[in-house]
C-alpha positions in Angstrom: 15.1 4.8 29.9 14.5 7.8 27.3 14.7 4.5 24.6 11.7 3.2 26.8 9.4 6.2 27.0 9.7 7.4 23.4 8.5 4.1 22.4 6.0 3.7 24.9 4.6 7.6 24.1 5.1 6.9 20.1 2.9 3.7 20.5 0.5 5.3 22.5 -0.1 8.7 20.3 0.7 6.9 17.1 -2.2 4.1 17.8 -4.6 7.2 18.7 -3.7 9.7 16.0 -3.7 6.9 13.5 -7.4 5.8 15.0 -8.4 9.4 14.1 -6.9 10.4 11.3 -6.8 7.4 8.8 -10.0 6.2 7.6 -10.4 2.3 7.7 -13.3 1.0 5.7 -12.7 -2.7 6.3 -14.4 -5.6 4.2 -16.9 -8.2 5.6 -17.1 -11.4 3.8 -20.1 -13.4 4.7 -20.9 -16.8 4.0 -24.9 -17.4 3.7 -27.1 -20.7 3.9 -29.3 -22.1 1.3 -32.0 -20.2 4.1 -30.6 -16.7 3.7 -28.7 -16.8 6.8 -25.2 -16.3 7.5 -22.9 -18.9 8.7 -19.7 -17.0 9.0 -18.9 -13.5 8.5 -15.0 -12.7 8.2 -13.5 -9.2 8.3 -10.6 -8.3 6.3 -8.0 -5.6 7.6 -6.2 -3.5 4.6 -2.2 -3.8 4.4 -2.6 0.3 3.8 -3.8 0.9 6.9 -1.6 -1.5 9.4 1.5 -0.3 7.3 0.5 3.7 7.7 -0.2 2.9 11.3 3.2 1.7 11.9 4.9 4.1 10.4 3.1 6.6 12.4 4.3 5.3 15.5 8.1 4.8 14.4 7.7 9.0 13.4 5.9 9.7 16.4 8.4 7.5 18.8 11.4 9.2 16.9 10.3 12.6 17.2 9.8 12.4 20.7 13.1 11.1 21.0 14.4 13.4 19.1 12.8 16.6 20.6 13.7 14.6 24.3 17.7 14.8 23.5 17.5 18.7 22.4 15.4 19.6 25.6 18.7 17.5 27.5 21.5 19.4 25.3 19.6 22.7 26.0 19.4 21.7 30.0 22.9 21.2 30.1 24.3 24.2 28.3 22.2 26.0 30.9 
């Protein structure tokens, strides 16, 4: 159950601190007519950012784990 809810709360705070904090500039390939219009427009997402994301959430998730298992060690000593 602890597994559950550290990696639910990791994927939840990681997602929003990593919305926040790093700063995504995507590129936007467009595809234009002879007419100056564009037929297709693509956007790119950067390896950077999905990789720095993760990782957020894996420290996040581990962290709360961790500090989750000292808060239960400290309970029971009590």
């Amino acid at each position: 159950m602890k597994r559950w809810i550290s990696l639910l709360g990791g994927l939840i705070i990681g997602i929003i601190l990593s919305y926040f904090t790093l700063d995504y500039k995507g590129w936007t390939l467009e595809y234009i007519d002879e007419n100056g219009k564009t037929i297709k427009a693509i956007n790119e997402l950067d390896f950077d950012l999905i990789t720095n994301s993760v990782l957020i959430v894996i420290g996040i998730s581990i962290l709360i784990y961790g500090i989750w298992t000292l808060i239960e060690k400290k309970t029971k000593d009590l």
